[in-house]
N, C-alpha and C positions, 0 to 999 in steps of 0.2 A: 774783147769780142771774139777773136781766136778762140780763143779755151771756149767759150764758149757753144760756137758752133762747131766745134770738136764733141762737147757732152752731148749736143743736139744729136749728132749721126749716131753716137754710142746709144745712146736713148733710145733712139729710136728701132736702132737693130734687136734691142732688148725686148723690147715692146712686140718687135714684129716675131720674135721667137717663144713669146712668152704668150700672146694670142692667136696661139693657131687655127682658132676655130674662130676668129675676127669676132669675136662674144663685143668687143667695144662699138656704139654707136658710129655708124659712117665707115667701119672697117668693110664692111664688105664693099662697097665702092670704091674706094683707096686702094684695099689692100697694101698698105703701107709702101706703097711704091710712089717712088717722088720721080717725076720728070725730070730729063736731062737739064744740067746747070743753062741759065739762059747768057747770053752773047752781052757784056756791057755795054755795046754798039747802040743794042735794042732800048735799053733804059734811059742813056742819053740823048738818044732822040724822040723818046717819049718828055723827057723832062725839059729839052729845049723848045718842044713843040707847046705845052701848056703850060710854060714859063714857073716850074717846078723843083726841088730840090727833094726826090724821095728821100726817106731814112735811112740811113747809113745802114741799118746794121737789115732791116727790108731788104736792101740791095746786094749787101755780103749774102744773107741766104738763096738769095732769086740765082747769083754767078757762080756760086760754089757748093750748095746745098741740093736745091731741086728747083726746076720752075712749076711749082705747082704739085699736087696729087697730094699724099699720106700729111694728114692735118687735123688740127678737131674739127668734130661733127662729118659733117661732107666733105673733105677737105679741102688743103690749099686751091683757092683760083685757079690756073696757069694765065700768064702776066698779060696775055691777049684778051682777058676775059676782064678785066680790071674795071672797067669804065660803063659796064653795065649795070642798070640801076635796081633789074629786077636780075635776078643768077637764077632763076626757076626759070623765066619765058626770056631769052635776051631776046633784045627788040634793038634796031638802029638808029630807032627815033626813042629812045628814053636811054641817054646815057647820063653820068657824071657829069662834074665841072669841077676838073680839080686848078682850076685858073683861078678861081676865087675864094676869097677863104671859109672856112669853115665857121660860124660865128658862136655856135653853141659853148659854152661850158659846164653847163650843169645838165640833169638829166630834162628833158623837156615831153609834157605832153597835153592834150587838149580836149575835153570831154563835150559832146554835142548837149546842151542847156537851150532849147527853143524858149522861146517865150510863152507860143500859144501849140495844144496837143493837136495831131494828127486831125483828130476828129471835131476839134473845133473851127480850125481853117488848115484843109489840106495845100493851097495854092501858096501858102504863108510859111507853114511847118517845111513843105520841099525844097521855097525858096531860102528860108533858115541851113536847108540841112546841104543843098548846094553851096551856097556861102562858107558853112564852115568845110566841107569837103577841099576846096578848093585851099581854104587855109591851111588846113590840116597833111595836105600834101602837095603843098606846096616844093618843088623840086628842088629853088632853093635853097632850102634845109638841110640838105645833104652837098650842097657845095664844098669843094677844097678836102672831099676824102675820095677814096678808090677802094672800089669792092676785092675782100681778098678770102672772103670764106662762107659758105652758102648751109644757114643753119637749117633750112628746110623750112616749111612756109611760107614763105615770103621772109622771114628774117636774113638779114645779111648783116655779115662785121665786116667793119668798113675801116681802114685805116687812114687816119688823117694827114693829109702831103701841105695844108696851105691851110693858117691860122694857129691862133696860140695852143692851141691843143696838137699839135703838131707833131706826129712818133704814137699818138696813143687810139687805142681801137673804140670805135663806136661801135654801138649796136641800133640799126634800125629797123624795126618793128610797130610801124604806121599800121603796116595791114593786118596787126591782129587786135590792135588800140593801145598798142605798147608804148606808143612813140618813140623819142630818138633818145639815148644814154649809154652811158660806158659800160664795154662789153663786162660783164660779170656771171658768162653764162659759167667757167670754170670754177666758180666759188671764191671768185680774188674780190676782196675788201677795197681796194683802192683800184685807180686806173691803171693800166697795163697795157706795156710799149709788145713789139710785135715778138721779139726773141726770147721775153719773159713768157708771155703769153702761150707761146708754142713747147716751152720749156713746162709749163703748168701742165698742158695739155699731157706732154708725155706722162711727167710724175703722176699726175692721178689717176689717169690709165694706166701705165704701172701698178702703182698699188690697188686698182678694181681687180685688175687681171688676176695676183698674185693673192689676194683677200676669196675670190672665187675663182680657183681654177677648175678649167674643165676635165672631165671625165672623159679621156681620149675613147674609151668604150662602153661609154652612153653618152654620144652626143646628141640623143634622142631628150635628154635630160639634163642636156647643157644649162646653164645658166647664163640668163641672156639682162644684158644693158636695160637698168629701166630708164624712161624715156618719159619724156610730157604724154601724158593722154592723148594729148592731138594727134601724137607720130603711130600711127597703123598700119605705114608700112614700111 
């Protein structure tokens, strides 16, 4: 894990000299600046408090790395912000539960199927579509992860502290009809633990950067991250 989070800093200093013009998604917010390392003081009292064992190699980055900032998309969390269920509005009445476990393993999600239309009983279709609402985001579902990266929308990657999926990143996106599944927003085929993960992020930021670089004198005609449709700004 050492060498590792040794390529992680080197990575990243690369990355921060090689996009000057933060031409990568979520750079201009980052700016590739990571937070000072955070206190192990802080983690173990987090982890004693909701009877937790984060991931080892989570916790080498949070003490030795950065707490939070320069990450993919929006970036890293900082470790305070962890337990928030929404990263666009934190609210203190919608946090986490990482005391319980996390029960998912496969991707999961849930499409509204009424029985009778809008227009043939509206008091019928609403109470249908309140029922499945309430299933459908059920808070539950996200038990036994901790929020660690805010893709914008409402999606968040959430890393799992508590259940068998334990070390590896979810992705939840209830509120675009995405539902809950493992993070694959980097193009990784399989599940991905958090220092893989962040290790991805660099390299193919890297290689966008280095595939288009910019034109130090026309950044009027930079080339810029393409993006979901959705993101416009």
């Amino acid at each position: 894990m050492e060498g590792q989070l040794k390529n992680l800093k080197n990575k990243l200093e690369q990355l921060k000299r090689l996009d000057t013009g933060l031409e990568i998604f979520g750079a201009e917010k980052h700016k590739y600046i990571l937070h000072p390392p955070l206190a192990i003081d802080k983690i173990r009292q987090f982890e004693a408090k909701y009877k937790v064992n984060l991931p080892n190699e989570y916790v080498a980055f949070l003490t030795t790395i950065g707490d939070g900032g320069a990450g993919p998309f929006y970036g890293l969390e900082p470790f305070e912000n962890v337990l928030f269920d929404d990263l666009d509005y934190k609210r203190e009445d919608g946090l986490l539960n990482p005391t319980k476990p996390f029960l998912l393993s496969d991707a999961w999600n849930l499409v509204f199927e009424p029985t009778v239309s809008e227009e043939e009983d509206e008091q019928e279709y609403e109470k249908q579509y309140e029922d499945f609402t309430n299933l459908y985001f059920d808070s539950q579902l996200m038990n036994g992860v901790i929020a660690i990266c805010n893709y914008g929308c409402g999606i968040t990657l959430n890393l799992v502290v508590n259940g068998q999926e334990f070390g590896n990143i979810w992705t939840e996106d209830r509120g675009n009809d995405g539902g809950i599944y493992p993070a694959m927003q980097l193009g990784n085929k399989d599940k991905i633990t958090f220092l893989d993960w962040y290790e991805l992020w660099l390299d193919t930021s890297i290689s966008k950067v280095k595939a288009n670089p910019v034109d130090k004198n026309k950044t009027n005609q930079a080339i810029k991250e393409v993006r979901p449709w959705w993101k416009i700004w």
